[in-house]
LOSE-118280 format. One record per residue (C-alpha): residue in one letter; x, y negated, z. Coordinates in steps of 0.2 Angstrom, whole numbers, padded with zeros to 4 digits, always signed. Example, Ala and Ser with C-alpha at 12.3 -4.5 7.8 and 13.67 -1.06 7.14 Angstrom:
A+0062+0022+0039;S+0068+0005+0036;
This chain:
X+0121-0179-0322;X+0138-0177-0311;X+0137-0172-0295;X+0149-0173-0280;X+0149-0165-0265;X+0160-0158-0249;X+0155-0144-0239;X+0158-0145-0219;X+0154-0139-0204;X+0143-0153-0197;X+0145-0168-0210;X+0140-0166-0228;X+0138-0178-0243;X+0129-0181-0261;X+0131-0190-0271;X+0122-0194-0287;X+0126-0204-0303;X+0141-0208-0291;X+0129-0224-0285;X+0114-0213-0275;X+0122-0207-0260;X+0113-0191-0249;X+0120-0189-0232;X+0113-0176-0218;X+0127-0183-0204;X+0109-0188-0197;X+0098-0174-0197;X+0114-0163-0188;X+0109-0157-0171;X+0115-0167-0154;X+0133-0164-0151;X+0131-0164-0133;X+0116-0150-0134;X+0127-0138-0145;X+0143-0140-0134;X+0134-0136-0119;X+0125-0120-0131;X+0144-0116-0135;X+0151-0116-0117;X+0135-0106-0110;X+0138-0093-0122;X+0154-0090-0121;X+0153-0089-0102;X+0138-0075-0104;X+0146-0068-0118;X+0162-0065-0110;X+0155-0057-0095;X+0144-0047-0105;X+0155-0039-0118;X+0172-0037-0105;X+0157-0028-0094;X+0153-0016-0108;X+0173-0012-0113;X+0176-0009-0094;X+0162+0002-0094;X+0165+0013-0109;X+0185+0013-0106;X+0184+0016-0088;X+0169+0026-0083;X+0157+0032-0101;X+0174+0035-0111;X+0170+0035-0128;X+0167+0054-0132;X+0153+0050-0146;X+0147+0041-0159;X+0135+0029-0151;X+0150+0025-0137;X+0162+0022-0154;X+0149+0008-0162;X+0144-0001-0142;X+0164-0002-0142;X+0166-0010-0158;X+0149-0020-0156;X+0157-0028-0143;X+0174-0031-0148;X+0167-0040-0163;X+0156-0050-0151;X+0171-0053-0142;X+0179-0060-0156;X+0165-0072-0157;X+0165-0077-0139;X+0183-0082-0138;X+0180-0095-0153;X+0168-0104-0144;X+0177-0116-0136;X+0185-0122-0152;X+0168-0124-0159;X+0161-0135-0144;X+0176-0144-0144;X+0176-0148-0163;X+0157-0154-0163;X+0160-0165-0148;X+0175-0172-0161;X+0191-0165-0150;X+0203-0159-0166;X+0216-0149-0157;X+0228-0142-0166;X+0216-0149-0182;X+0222-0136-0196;X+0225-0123-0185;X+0208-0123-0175;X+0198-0125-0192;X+0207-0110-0199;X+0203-0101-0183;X+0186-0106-0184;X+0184-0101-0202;X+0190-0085-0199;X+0182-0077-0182;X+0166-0083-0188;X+0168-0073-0204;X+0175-0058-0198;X+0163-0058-0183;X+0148-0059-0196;X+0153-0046-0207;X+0158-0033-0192;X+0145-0038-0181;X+0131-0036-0195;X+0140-0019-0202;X+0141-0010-0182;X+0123-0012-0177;X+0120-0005-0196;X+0131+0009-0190;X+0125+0011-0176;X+0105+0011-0183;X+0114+0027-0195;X+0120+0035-0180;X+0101+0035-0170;X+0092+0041-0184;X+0104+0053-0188;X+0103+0061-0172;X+0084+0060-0167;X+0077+0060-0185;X+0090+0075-0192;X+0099+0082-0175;X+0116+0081-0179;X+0123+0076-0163;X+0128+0096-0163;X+0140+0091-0174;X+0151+0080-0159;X+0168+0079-0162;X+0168+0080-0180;X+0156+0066-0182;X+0165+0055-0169;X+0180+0057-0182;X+0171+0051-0196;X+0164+0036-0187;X+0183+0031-0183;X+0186+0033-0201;X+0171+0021-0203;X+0173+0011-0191;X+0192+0006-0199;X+0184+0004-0214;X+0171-0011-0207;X+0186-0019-0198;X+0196-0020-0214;X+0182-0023-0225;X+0176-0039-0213;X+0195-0046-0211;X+0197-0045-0229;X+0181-0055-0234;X+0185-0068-0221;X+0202-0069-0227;X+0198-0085-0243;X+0187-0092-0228;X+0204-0093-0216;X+0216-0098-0230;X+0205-0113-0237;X+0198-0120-0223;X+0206-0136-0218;X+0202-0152-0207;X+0197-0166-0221;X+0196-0187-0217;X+0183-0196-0228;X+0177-0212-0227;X+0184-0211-0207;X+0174-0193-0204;X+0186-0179-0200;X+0177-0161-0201;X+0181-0144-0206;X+0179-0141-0223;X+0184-0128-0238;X+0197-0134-0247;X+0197-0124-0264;X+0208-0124-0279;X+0204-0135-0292;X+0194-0128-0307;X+0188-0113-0294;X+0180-0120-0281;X+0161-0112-0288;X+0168-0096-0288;X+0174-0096-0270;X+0158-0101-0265;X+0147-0088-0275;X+0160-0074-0267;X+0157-0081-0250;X+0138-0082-0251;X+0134-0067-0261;X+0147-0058-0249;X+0135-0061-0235;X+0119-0058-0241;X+0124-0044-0250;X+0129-0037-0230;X+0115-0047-0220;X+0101-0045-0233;X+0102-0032-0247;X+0111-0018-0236;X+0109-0020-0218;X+0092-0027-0215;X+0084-0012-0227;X+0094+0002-0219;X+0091-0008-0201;X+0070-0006-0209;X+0070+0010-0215;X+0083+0020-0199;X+0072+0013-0186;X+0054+0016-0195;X+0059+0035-0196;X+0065+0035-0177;X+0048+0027-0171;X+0039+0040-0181;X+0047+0054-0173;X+0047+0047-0154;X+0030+0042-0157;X+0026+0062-0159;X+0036+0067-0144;X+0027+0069-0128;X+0040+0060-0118;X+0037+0049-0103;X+0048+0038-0107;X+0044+0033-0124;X+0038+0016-0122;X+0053+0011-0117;X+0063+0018-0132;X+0048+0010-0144;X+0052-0007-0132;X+0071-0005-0136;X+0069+0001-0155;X+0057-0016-0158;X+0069-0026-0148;X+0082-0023-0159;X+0074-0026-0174;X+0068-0041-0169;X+0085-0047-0163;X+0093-0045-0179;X+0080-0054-0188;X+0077-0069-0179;X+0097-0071-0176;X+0103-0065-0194;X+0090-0066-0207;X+0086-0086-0207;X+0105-0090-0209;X+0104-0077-0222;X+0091-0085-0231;X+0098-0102-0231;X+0114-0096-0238;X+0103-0088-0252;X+0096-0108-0254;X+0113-0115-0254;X+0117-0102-0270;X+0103-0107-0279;X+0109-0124-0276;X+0126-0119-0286;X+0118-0114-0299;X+0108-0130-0301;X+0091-0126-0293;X+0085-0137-0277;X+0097-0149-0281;X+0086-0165-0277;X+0092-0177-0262;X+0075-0171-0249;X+0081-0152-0254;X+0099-0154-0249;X+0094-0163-0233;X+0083-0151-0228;X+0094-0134-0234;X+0108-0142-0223;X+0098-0147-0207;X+0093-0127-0209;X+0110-0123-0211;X+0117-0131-0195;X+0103-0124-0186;X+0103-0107-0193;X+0123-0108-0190;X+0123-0112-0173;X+0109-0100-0170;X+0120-0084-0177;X+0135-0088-0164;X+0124-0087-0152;X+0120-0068-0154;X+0137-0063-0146;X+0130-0065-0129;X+0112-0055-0133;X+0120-0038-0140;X+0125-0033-0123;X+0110-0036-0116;X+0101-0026-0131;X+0112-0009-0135;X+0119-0008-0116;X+0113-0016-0102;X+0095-0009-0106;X+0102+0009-0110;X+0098+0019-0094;X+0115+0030-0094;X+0126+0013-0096;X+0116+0005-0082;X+0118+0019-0071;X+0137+0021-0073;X+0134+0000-0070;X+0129+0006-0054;X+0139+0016-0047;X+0155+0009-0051;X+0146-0009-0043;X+0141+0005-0029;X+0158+0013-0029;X+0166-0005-0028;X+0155-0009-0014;X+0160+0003-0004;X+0179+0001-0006;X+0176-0017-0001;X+0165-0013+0016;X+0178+0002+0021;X+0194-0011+0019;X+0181-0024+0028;X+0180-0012+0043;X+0197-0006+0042;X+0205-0025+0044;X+0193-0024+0059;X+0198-0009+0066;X+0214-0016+0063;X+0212-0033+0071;X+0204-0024+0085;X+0217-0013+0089;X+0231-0028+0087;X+0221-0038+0098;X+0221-0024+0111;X+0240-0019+0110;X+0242-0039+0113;X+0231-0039+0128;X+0239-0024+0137;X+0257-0030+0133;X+0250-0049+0138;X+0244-0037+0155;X+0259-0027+0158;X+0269-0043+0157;X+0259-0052+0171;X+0260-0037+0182;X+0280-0037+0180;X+0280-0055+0184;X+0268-0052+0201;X+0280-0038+0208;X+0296-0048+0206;
């Protein structure tokens, strides 16, 4: 049995006995629908992460290790967000810049995976090691280890996007133009394999265990505490946990069924169709994370919400005091204009 088949972004094909042909171009999700996703998210997205940066650079400085990951956190997202816009336009079938754009496209969604997944790992480290083993005494010296880590994730991610970027390229067959992976001849497995074991070794075999095992330990020990505003943290911890399932762990799995599919296993028509229908789903479900991590590690955070506050307090006030002092001006012009306006008249009568 030969079998033949591209991989793309939204149009894939199969072809069996080179007669048999499998296409999913119609099981792909409404073009319109996930434009109008894309556009949404990046608008929320954008707001969100430039609020957290503005935030912690401004007002919450980043003295500590929990500040170091929400800073990186939402770069990465950030990185996300800004490559939105090429993705709704490429599934509503605008190729600007065709190479260029499917490069970018490649390459932001790969390094935001691997950075995004790897800081709320980080950052899961950094809870329980502070409310499981107290090592926030440790302050400055853990801060410059988690720059050191932090440089590590960044050149880690960029690397393993790196094949994705160079390889991706806009391809036209039978008149369908998409973004797909152009590999080497006579290594195009390989590629793959790298690729898909590269992220579920990240999204599955490291970060969802240490996400499991971090956050079970800090429940334990805030469930012992007799603090009044434990729910909350229980609320945030789940939240969390949750997030990172339902946003990473499908698309995870469906790569895993995509590798089994290399190495020969679930290669029937009705599989491929399905594994690809999920893929597109899953795909576009994990770009639309960038806009919910600000929501989760900051914006519920009572510390981040009250420095939110008062500089929109602080910002508030400077707007109402140059309100009333444009008044008071206005006022004080209109009265200087009035007693010169009088003065004048009364000149004018005793001529």
């Amino acid at each position: 049995m030969t079998e033949t088949y591209t991989e793309s972004m939204n149009t894939t094909t199969f072809d069996y006995y080179e007669t048999e042909t499998c296409t999913t171009t119609d099981l792909q999700m409404n073009t319109d629908l996930k434009a109008a996703i894309f556009y949404m998210v990046f608008g929320l997205g954008l707001i969100g992460n430039i609020t957290i940066l503005w935030v912690l650079l401004k007002i919450m400085h980043v003295k500590n290790m929990t500040n170091l990951c929400l800073l990186n956190l939402a770069l990465s997202d950030l990185l996300m967000v800004l490559s939105l816009p090429s993705w709704a336009l490429y599934v509503q079938g605008h190729y600007i810049k065709a190479n260029e754009m499917c490069k970018a496209m490649a390459g932001t969604y790969q390094v935001g995976f691997y950075s995004g997944i790897l800081f709320v790992t980080l950052m899961s480290v950094d809870r329980y090691l502070v409310i499981v083993h107290a090592v926030a005494v440790l302050g400055a010296k853990m801060l410059r280890y988690g720059i050191i880590v932090s440089l590590i994730i960044w050149m880690v991610s960029i690397c393993a996007a790196l094949p994705e970027a160079i390889f991706a390229a806009m391809v036209t067959e039978d008149s369908i133009t998409s973004c797909q992976r152009v590999y080497p001849a006579g290594s195009a497995q390989k590629w793959k394999l790298f690729r898909n074991f590269g992220e579920n070794t990240v999204g599955l075999f490291i970060s969802l265990p240490t996400l499991a095992y971090c956050y079970i330990r800090v429940l334990m020990v805030v469930k012992k505490t007799k603090n009044s505003k434990k729910e909350r943290a229980i609320k945030l911890i789940l939240g969390i946990v949750i997030v990172f399932v339902v946003f990473w762990v499908p698309y995870n799995v469906v790569v895993f069924l995509k590798t089994l599919q290399e190495f020969g296993i679930l290669t029937s028509c009705e599989a491929y169709r399905h594994i690809s229908m999920a893929m597109d789903l899953t795909e576009t479900i994990a770009l639309t994370h960038c806009c919910v991590n600000p929501v989760i590690y900051a914006f519920v955070g009572e510390k981040f919400r009250k420095c939110l506050a008062s500089m929109f307090s602080r910002y508030l006030v400077c707007v109402k005091t140059y309100q009333l002092t444009s008044t008071q001006s206005k006022v004080s012009e209109n009265e200087t204009s009035n007693t010169a306006i009088f003065f004048t008249s009364t000149k004018s009568t005793q001529v």
